[in-house]
Backbone as XML, in Angstrom:
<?xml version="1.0"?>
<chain id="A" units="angstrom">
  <residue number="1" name="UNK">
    <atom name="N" x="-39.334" y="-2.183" z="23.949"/>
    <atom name="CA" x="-38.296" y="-1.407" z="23.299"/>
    <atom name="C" x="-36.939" y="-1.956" z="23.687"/>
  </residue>
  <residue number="2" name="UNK">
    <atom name="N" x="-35.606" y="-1.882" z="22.680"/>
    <atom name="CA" x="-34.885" y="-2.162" z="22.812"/>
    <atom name="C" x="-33.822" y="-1.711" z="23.658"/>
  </residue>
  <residue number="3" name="UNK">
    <atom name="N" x="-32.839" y="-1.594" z="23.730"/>
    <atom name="CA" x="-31.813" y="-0.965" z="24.564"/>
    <atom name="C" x="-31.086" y="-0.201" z="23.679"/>
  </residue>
  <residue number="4" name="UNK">
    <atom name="N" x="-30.746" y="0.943" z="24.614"/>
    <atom name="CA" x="-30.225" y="2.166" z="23.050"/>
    <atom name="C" x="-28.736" y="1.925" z="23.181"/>
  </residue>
  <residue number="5" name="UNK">
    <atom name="N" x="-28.582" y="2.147" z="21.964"/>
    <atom name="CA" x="-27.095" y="1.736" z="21.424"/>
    <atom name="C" x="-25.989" y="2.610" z="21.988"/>
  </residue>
  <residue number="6" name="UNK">
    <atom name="N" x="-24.717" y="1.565" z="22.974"/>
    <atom name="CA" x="-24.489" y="2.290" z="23.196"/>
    <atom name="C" x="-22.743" y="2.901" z="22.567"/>
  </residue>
  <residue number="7" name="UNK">
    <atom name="N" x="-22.385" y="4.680" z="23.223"/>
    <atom name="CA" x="-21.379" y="4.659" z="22.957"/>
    <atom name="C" x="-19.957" y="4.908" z="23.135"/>
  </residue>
  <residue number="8" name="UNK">
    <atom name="N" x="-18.615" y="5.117" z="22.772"/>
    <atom name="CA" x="-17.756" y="4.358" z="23.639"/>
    <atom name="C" x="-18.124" y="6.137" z="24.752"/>
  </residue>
  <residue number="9" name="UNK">
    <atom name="N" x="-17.020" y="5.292" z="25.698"/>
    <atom name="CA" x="-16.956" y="6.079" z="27.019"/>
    <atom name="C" x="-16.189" y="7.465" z="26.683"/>
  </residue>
  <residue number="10" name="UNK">
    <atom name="N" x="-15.366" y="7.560" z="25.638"/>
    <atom name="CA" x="-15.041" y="9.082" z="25.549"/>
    <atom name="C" x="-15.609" y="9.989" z="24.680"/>
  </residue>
  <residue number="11" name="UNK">
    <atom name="N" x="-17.452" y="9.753" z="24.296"/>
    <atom name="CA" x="-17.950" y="10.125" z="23.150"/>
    <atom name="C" x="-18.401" y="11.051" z="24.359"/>
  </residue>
  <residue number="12" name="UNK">
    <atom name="N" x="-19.000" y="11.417" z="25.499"/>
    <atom name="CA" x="-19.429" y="12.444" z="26.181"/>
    <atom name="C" x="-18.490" y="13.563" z="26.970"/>
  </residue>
  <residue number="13" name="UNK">
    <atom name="N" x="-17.372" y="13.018" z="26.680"/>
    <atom name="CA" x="-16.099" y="13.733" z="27.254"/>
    <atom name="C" x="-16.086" y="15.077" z="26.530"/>
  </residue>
  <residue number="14" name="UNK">
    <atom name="N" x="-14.945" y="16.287" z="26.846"/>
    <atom name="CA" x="-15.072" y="17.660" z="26.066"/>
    <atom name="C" x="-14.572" y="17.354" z="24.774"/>
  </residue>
  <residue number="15" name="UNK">
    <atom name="N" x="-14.273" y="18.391" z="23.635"/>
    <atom name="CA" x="-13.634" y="18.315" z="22.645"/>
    <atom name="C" x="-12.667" y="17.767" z="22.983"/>
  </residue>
  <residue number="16" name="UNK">
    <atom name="N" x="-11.500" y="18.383" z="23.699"/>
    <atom name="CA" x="-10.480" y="18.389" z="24.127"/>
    <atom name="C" x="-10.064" y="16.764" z="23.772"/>
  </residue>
  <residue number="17" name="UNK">
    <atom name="N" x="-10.520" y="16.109" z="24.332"/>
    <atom name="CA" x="-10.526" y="14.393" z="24.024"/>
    <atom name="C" x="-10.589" y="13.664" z="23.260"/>
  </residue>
  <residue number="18" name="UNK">
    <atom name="N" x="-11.820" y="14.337" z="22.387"/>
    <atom name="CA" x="-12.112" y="13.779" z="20.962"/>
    <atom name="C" x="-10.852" y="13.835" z="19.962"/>
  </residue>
  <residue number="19" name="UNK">
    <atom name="N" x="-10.397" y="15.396" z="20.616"/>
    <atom name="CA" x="-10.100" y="15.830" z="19.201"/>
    <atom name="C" x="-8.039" y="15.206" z="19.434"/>
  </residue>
  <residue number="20" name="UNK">
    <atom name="N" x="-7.911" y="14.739" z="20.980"/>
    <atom name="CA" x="-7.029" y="13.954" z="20.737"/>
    <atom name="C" x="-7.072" y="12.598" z="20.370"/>
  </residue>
  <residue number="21" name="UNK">
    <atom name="N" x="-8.027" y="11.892" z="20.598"/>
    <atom name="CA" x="-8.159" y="10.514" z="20.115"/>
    <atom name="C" x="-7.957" y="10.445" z="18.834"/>
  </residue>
  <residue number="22" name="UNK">
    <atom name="N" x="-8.496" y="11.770" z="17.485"/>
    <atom name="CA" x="-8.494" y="11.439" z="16.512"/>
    <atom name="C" x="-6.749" y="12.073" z="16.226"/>
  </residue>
  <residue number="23" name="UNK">
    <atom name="N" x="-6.354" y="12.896" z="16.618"/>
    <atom name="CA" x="-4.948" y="13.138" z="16.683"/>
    <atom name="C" x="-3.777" y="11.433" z="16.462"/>
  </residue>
  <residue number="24" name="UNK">
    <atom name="N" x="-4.546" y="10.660" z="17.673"/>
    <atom name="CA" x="-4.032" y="9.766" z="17.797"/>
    <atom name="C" x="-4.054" y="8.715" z="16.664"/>
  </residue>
  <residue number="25" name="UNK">
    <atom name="N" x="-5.191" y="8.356" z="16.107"/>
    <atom name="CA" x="-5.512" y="7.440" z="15.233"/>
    <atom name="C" x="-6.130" y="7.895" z="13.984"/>
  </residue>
  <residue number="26" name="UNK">
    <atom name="N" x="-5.932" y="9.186" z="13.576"/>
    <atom name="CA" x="-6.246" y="9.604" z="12.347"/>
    <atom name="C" x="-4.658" y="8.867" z="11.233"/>
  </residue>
  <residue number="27" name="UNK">
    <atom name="N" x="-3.778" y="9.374" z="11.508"/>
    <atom name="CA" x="-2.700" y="9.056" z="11.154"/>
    <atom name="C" x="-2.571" y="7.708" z="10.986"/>
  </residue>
  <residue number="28" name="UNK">
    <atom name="N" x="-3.084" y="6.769" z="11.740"/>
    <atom name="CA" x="-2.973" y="5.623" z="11.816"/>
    <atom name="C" x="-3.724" y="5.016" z="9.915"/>
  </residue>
  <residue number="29" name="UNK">
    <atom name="N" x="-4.803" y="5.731" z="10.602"/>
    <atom name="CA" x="-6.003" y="5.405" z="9.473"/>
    <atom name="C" x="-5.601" y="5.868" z="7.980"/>
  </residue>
  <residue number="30" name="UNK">
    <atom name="N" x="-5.067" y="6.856" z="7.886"/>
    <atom name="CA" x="-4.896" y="7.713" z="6.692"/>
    <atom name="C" x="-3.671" y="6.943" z="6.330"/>
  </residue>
  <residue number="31" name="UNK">
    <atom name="N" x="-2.642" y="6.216" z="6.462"/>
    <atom name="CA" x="-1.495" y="5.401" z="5.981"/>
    <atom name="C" x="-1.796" y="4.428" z="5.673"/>
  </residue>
  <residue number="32" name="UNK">
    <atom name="N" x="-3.055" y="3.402" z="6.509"/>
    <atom name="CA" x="-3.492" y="2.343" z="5.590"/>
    <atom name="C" x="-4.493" y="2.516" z="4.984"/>
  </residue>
  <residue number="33" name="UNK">
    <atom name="N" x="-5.197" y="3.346" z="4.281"/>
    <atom name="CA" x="-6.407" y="3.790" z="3.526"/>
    <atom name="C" x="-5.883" y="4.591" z="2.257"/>
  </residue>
  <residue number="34" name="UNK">
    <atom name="N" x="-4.974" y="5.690" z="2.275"/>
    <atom name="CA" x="-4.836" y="6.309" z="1.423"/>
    <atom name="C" x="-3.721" y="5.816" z="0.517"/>
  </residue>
  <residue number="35" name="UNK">
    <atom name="N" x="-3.427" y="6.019" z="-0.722"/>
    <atom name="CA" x="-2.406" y="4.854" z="-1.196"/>
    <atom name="C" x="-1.254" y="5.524" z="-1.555"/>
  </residue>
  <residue number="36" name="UNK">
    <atom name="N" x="-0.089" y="4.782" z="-1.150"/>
    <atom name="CA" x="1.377" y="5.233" z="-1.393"/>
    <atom name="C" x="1.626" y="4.790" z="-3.126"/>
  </residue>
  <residue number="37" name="UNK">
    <atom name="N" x="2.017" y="5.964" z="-4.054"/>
    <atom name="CA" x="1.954" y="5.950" z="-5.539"/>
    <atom name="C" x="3.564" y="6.747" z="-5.442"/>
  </residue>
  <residue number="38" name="UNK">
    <atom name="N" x="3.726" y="6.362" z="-6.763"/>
    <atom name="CA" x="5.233" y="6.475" z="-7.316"/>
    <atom name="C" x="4.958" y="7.602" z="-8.762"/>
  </residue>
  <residue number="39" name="UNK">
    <atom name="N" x="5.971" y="8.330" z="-8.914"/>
    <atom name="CA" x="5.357" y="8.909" z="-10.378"/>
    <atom name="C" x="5.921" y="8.043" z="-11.849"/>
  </residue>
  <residue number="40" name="UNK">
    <atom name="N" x="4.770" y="7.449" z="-12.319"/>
    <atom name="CA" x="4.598" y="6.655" z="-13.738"/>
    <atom name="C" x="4.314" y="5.220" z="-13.015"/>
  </residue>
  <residue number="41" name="UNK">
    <atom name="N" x="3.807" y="5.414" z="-12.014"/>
    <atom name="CA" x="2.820" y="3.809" z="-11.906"/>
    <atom name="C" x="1.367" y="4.491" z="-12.556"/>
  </residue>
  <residue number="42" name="UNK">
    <atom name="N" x="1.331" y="2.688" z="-12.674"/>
    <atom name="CA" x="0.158" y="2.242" z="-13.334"/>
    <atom name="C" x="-1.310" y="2.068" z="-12.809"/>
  </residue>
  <residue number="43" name="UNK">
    <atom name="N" x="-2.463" y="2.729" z="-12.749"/>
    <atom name="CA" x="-3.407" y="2.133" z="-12.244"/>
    <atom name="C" x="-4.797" y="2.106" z="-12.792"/>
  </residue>
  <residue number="44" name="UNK">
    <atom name="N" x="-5.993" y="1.291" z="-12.020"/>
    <atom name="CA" x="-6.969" y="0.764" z="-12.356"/>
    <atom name="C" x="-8.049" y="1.119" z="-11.529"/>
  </residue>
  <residue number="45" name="UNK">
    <atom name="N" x="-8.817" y="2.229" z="-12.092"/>
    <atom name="CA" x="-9.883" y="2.778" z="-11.164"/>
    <atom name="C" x="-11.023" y="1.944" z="-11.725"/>
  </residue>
  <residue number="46" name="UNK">
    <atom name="N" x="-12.093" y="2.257" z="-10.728"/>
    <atom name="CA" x="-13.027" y="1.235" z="-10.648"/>
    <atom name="C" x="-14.589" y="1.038" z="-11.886"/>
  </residue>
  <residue number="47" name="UNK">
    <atom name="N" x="-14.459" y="2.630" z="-12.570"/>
    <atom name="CA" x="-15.492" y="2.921" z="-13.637"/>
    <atom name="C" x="-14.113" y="3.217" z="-14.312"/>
  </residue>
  <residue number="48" name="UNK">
    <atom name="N" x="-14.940" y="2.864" z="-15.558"/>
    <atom name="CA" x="-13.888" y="3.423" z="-17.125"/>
    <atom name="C" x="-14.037" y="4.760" z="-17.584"/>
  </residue>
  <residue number="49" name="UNK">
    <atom name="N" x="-13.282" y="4.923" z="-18.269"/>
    <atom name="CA" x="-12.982" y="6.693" z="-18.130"/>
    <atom name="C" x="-14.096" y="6.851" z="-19.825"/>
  </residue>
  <residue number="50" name="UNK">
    <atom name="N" x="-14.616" y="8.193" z="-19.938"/>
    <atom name="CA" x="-15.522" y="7.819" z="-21.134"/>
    <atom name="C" x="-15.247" y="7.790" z="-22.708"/>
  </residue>
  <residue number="51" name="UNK">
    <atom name="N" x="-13.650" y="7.525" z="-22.973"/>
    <atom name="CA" x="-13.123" y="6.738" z="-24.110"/>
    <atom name="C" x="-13.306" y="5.066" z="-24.064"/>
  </residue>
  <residue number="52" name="UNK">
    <atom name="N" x="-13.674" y="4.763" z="-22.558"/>
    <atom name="CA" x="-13.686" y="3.316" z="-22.249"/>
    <atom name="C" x="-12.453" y="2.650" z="-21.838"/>
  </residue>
  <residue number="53" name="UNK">
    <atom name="N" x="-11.329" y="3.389" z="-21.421"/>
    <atom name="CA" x="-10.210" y="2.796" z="-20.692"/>
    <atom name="C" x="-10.418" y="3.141" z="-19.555"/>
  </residue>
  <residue number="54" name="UNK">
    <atom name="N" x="-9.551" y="2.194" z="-18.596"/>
    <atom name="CA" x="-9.692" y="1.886" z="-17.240"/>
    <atom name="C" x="-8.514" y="2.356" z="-16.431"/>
  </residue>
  <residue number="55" name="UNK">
    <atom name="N" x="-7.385" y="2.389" z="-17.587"/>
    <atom name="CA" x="-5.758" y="2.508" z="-17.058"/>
    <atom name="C" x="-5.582" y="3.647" z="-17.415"/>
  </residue>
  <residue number="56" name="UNK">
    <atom name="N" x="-4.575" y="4.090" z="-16.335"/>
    <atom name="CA" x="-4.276" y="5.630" z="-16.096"/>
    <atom name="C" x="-2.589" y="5.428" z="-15.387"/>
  </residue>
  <residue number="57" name="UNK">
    <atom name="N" x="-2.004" y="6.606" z="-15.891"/>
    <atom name="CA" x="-0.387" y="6.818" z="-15.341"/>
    <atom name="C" x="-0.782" y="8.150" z="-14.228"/>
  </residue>
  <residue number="58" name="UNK">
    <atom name="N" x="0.717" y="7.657" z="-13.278"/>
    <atom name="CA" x="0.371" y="8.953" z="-12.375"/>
    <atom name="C" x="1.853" y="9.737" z="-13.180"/>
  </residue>
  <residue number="59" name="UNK">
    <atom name="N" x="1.307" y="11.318" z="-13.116"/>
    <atom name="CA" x="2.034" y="12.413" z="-13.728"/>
    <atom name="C" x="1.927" y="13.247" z="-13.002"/>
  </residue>
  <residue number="60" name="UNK">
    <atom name="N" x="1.861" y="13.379" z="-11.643"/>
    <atom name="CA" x="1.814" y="13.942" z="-10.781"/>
    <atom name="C" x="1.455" y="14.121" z="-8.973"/>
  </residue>
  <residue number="61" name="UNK">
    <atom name="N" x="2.288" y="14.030" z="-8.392"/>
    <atom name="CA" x="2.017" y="13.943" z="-7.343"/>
    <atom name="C" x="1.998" y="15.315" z="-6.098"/>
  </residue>
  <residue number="62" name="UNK">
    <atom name="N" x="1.334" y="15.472" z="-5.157"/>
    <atom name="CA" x="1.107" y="16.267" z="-3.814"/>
    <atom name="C" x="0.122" y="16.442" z="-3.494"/>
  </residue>
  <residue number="63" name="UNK">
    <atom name="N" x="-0.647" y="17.528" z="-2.451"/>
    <atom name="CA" x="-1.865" y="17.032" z="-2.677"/>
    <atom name="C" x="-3.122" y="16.757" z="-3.628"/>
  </residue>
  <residue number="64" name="UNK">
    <atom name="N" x="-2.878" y="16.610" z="-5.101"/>
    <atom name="CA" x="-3.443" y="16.496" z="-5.994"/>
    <atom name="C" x="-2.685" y="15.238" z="-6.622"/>
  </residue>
  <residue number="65" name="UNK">
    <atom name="N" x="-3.371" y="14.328" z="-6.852"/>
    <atom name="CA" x="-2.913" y="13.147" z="-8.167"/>
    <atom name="C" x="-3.004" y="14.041" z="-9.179"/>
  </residue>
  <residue number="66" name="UNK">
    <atom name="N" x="-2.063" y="13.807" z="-10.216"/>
    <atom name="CA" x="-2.673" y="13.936" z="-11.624"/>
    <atom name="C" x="-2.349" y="12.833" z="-12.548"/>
  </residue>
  <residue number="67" name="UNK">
    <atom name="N" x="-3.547" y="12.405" z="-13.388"/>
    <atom name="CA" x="-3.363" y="10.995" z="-13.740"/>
    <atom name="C" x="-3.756" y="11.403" z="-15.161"/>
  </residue>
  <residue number="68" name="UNK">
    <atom name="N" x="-2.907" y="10.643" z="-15.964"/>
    <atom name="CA" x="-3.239" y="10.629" z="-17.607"/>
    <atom name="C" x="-3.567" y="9.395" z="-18.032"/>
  </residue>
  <residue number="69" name="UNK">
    <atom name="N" x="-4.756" y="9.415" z="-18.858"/>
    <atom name="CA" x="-5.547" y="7.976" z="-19.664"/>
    <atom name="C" x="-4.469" y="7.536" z="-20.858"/>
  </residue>
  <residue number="70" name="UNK">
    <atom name="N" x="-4.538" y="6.120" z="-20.850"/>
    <atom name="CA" x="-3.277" y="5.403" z="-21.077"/>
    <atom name="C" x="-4.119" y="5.185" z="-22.235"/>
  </residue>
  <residue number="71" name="UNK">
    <atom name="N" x="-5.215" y="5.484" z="-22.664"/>
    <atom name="CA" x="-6.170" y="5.037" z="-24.055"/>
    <atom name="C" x="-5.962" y="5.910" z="-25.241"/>
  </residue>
  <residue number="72" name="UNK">
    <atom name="N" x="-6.386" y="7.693" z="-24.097"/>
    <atom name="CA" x="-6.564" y="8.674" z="-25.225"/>
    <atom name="C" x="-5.560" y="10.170" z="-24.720"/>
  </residue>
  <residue number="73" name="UNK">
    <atom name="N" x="-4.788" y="9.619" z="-23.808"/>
    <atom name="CA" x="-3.920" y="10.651" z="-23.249"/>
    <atom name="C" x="-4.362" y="11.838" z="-22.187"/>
  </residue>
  <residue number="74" name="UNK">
    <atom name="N" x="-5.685" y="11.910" z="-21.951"/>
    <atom name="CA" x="-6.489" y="12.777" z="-21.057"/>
    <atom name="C" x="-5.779" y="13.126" z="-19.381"/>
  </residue>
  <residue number="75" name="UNK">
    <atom name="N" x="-5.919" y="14.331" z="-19.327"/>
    <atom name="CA" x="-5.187" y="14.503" z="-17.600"/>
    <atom name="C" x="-6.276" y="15.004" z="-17.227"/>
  </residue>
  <residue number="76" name="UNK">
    <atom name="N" x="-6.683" y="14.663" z="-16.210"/>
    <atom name="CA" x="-7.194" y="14.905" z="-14.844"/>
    <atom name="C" x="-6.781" y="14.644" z="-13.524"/>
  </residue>
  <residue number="77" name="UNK">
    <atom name="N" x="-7.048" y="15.401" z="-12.371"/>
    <atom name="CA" x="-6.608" y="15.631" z="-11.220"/>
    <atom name="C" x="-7.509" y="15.545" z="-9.920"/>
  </residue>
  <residue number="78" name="UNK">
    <atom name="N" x="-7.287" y="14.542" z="-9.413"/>
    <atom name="CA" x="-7.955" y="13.951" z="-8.362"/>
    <atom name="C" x="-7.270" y="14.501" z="-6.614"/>
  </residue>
  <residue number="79" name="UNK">
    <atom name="N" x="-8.169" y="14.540" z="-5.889"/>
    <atom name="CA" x="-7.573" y="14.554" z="-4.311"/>
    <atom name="C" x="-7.198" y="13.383" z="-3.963"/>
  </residue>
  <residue number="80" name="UNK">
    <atom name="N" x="-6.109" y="13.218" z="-2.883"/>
    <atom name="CA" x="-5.966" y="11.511" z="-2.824"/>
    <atom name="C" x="-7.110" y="10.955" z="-2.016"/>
  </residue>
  <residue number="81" name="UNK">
    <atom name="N" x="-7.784" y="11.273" z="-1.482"/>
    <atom name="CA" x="-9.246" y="11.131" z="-0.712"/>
    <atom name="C" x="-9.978" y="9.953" z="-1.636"/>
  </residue>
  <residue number="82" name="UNK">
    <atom name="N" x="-9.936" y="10.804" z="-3.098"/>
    <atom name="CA" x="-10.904" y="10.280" z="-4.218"/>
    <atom name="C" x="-10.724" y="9.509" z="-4.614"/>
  </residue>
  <residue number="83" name="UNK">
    <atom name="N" x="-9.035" y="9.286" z="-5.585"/>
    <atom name="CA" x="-8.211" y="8.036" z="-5.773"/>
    <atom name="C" x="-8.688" y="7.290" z="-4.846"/>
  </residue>
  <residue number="84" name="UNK">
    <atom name="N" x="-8.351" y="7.636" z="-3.664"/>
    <atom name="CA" x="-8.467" y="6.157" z="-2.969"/>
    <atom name="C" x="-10.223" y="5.833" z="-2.804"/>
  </residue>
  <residue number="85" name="UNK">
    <atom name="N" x="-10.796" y="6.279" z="-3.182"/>
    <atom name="CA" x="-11.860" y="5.770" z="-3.482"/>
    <atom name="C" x="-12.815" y="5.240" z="-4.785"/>
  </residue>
  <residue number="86" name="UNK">
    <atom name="N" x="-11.372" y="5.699" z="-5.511"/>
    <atom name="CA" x="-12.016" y="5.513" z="-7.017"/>
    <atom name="C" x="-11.261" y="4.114" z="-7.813"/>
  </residue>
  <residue number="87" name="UNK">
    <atom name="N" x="-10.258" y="4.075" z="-6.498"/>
    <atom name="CA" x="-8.821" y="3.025" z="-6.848"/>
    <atom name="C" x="-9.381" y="1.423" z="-7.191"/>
  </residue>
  <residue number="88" name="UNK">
    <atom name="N" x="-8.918" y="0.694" z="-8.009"/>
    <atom name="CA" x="-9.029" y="-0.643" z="-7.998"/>
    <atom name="C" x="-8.153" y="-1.461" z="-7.580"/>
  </residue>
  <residue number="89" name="UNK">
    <atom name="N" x="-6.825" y="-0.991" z="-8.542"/>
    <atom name="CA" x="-5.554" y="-1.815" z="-8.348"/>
    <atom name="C" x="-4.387" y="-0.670" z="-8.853"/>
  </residue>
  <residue number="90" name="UNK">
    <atom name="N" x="-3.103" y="-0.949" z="-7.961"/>
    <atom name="CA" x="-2.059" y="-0.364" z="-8.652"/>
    <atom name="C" x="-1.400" y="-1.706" z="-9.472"/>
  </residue>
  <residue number="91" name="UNK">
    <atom name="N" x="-1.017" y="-1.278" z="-10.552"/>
    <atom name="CA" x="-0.701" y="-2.316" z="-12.022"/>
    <atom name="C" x="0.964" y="-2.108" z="-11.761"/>
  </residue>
  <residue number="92" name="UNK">
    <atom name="N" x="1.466" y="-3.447" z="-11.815"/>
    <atom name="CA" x="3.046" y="-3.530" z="-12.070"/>
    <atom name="C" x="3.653" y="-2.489" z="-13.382"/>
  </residue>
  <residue number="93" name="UNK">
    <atom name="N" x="4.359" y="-1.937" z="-13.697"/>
    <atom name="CA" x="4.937" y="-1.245" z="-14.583"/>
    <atom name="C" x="5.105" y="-2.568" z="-15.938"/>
  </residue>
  <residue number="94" name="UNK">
    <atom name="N" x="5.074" y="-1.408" z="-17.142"/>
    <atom name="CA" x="5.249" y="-2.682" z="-18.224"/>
    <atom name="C" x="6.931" y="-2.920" z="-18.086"/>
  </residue>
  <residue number="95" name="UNK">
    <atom name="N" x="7.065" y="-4.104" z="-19.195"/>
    <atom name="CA" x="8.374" y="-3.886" z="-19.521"/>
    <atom name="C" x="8.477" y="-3.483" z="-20.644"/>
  </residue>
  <residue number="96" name="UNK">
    <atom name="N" x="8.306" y="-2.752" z="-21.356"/>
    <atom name="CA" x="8.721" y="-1.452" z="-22.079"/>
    <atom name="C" x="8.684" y="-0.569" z="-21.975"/>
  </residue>
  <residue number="97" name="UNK">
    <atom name="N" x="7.816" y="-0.052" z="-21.431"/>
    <atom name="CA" x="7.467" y="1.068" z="-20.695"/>
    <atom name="C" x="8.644" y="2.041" z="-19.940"/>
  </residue>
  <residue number="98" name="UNK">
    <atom name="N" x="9.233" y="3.125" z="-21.050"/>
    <atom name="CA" x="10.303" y="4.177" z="-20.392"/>
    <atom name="C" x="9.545" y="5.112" z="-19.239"/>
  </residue>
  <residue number="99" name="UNK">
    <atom name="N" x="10.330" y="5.502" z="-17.710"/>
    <atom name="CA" x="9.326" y="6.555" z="-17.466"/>
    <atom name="C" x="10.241" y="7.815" z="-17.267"/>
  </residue>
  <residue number="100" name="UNK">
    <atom name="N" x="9.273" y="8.405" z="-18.573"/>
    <atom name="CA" x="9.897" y="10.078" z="-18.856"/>
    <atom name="C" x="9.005" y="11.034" z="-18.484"/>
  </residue>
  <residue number="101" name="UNK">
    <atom name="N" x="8.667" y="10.562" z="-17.392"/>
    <atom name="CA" x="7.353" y="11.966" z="-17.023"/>
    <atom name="C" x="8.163" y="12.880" z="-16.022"/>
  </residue>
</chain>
């Protein structure tokens, strides 16, 4: 048998520890993971929406995205949790493109 895997040194410590370590580096994590959006950027989630467009405007921001399909005009409202898991690319703005949202 192998040797059991092991883990770090403050995984047997009280809450108390845990729950500052993640204090410490949650924040860290959540600024480069979750994505900084502007209202009327452009983006590219990773399945197509079921008109078959891919591109979506943001029309809303806090803790809810709300994003409208750039195909057939559709709003829906995402957690940023999801976005950022549903995200492909944020798209440069057109140049024609007024933003009156």
């Amino acid at each position: 048998m192998g040797k059991a895997r092991e883990r770090p040194r403050w995984y047997n410590r009280g809450d108390a520890v845990k729950a500052f370590l993640c204090f410490i580096y949650l924040p860290v994590w959540n600024s480069l993971m979750l994505p900084d959006l502007q209202l009327g950027d452009r983006v590219r989630l990773r399945k197509p929406h079921a008109c078959g467009g891919y591109e979506w405007r943001v029309v809303r921001l806090g803790a809810d995205i709300g994003l409208e399909c750039l195909t057939c005009g559709r709003r829906i409202l995402l957690t940023r949790r999801k976005l950022a898991r549903r995200l492909k690319v944020v798209l440069p703005p057109d140049e024609g493109e007024t933003s009156d949202v």
